[in-house]
C-alpha beads as a LAMMPS data file, in Angstrom:
LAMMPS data file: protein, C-alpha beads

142 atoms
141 bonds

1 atom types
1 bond types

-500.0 500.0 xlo xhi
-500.0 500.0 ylo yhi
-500.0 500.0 zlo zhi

Masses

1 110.0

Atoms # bond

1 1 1 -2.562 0.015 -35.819
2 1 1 -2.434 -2.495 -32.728
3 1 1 -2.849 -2.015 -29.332
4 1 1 -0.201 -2.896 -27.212
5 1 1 -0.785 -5.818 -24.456
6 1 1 1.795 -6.517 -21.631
7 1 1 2.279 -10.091 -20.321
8 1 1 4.331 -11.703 -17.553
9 1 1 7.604 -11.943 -19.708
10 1 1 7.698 -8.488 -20.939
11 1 1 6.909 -6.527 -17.612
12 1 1 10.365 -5.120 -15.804
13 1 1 9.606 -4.236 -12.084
14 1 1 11.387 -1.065 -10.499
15 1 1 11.559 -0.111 -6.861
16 1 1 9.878 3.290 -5.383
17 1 1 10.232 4.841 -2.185
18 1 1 6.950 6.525 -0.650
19 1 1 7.643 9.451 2.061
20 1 1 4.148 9.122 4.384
21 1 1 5.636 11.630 7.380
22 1 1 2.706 14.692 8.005
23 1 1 0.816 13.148 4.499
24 1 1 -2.681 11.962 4.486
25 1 1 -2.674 8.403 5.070
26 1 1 -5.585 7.985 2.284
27 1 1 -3.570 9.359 -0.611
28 1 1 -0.136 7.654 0.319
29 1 1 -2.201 4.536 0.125
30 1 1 -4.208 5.623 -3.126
31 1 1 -0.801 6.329 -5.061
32 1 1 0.830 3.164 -3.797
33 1 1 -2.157 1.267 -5.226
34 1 1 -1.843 2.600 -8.521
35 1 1 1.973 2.169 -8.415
36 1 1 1.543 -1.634 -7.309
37 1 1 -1.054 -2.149 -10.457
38 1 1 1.171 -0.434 -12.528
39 1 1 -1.971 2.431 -13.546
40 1 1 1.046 5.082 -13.827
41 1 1 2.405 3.306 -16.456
42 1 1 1.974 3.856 -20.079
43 1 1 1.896 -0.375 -20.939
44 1 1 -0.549 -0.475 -18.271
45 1 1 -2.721 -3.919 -19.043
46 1 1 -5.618 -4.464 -16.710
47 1 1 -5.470 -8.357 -16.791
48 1 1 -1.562 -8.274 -15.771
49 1 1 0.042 -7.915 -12.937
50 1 1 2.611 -4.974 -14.344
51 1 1 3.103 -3.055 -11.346
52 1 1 6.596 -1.812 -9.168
53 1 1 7.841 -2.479 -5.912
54 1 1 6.817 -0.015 -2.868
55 1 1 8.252 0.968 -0.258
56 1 1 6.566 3.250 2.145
57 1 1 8.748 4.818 4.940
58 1 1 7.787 7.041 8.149
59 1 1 4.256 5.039 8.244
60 1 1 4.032 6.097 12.051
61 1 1 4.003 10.094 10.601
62 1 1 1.029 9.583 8.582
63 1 1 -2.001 11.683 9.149
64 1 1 -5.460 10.847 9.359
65 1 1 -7.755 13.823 8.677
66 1 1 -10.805 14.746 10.120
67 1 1 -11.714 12.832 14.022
68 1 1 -10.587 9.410 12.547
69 1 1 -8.292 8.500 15.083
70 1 1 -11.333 9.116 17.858
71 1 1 -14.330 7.647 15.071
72 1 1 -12.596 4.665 13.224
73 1 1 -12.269 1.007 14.121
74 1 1 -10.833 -1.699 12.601
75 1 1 -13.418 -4.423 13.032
76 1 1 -12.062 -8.443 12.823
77 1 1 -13.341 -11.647 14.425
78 1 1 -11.715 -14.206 15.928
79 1 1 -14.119 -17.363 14.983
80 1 1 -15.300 -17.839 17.742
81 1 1 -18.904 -16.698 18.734
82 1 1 -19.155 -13.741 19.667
83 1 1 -15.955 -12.416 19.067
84 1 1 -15.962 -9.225 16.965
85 1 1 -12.838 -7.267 17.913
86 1 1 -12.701 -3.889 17.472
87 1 1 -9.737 -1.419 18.026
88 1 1 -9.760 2.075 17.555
89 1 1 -7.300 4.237 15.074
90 1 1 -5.576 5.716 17.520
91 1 1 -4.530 2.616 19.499
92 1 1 -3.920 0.623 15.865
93 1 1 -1.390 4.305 14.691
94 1 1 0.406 4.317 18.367
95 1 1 0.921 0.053 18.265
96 1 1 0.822 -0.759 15.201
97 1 1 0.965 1.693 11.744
98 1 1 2.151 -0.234 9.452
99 1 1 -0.488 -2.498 9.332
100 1 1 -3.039 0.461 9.424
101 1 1 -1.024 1.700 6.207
102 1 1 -1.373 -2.239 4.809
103 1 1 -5.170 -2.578 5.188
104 1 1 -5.817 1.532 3.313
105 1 1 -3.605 0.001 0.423
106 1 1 -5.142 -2.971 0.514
107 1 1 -8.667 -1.718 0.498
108 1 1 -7.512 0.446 -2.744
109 1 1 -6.456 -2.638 -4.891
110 1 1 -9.102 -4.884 -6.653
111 1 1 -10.205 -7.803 -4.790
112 1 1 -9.066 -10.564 -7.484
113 1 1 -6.029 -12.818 -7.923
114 1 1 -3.955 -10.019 -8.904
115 1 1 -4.266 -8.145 -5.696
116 1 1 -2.415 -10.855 -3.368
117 1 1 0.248 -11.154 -5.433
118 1 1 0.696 -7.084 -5.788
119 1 1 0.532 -6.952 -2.193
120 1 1 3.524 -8.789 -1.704
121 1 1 5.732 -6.018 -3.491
122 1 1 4.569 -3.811 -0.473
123 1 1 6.801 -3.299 1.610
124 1 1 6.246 -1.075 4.820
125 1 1 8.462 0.526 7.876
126 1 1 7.855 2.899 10.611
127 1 1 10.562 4.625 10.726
128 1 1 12.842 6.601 8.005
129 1 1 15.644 3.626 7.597
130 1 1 14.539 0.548 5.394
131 1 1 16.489 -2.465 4.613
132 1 1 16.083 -2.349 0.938
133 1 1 19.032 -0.399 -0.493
134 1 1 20.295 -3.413 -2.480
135 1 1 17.305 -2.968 -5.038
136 1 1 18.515 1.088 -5.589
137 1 1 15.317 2.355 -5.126
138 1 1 13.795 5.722 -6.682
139 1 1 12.580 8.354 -4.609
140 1 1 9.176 8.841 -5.903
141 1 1 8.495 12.420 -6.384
142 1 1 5.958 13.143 -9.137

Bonds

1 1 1 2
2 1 2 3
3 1 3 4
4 1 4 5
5 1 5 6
6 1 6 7
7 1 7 8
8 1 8 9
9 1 9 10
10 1 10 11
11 1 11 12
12 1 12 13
13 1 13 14
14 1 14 15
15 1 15 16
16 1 16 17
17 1 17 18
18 1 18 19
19 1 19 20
20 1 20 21
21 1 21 22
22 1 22 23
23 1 23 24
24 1 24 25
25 1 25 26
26 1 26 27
27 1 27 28
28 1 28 29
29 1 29 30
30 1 30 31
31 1 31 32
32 1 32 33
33 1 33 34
34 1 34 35
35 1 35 36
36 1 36 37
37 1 37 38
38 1 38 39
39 1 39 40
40 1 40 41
41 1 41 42
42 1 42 43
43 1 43 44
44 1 44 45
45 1 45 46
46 1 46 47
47 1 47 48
48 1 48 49
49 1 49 50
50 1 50 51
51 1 51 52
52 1 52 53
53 1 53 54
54 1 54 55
55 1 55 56
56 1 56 57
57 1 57 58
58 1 58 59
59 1 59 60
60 1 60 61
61 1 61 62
62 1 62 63
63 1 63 64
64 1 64 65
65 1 65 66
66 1 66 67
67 1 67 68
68 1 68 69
69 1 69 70
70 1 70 71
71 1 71 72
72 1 72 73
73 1 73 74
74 1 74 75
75 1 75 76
76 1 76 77
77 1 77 78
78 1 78 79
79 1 79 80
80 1 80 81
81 1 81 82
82 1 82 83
83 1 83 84
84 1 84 85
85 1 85 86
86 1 86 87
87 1 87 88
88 1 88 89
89 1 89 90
90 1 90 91
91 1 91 92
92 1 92 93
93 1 93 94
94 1 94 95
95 1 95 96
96 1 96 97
97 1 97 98
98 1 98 99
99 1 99 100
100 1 100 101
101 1 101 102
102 1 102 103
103 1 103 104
104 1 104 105
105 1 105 106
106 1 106 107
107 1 107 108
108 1 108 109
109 1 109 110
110 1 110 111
111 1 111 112
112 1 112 113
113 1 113 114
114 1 114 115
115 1 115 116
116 1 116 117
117 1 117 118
118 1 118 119
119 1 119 120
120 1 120 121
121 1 121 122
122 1 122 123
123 1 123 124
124 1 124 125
125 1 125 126
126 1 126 127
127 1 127 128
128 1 128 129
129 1 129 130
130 1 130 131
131 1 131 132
132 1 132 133
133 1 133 134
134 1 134 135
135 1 135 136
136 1 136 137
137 1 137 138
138 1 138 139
139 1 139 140
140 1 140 141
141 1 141 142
């Protein structure tokens, strides 16, 4: 008996739709992470980038639990000295949600090669209408 191993010519990518209105915003990103690496899938290979397309609508309705909006920052620095931004959850969730909803998925993938390029089939919108209905994507609802 063998065991199976994917590669690049053998994986077909399909397209999901991701509902994050009144969800936690931790486990809409955990499950889009393991649908962009392809975990949910039984020819799952680790070394090959086998994964679907996302698409995660109403990011602006997600919910962070707990007093994150008040207690969590999102750090960066400009290069210059002494220039350590920070801006709080609540600001980043009123301004700007879908990239609060890009850097929780993005902290769930692996930090490799493969990451970048599963990143890139993420596709995120604030509101309920995306511009993707020429792939036919699947509601995902497992």
């Amino acid at each position: 008996m063998s065991t199976y191993m994917a590669n690049a010519d053998t994986v077909t990518r399909k397209w999901y739709i991701l509902d994050a209105a009144d969800k936690p915003m931790g486990k809409t990103a955990a499950l889009a992470a393991d649908i962009l690496r392809g975990k949910l899938k039984p020819t799952y290979t680790p070394h090959v980038d086998c994964g679907d397309f996302v698409i995660i609508i109403n990011a602006e309705k997600a919910v962070l639990t707990g007093n994150k909006l008040e207690q969590k920052y999102y750090y960066h620095h400009t290069g210059y000295i002494g220039n350590l931004k920070a801006v709080q959850y609540k600001t980043l969730m009123a301004q700007r949600p879908e990239f609060a909803m890009q850097l929780a998925v993005k902290g769930m993938l692996q930090k490799n090669k493969l990451a970048d390029k599963q990143l890139t089939r993420l596709k995120i919108y604030r509101g309920a209408e995306h511009n993707n209905q020429a792939q036919m994507p699947e509601v995902w609802d497992r």
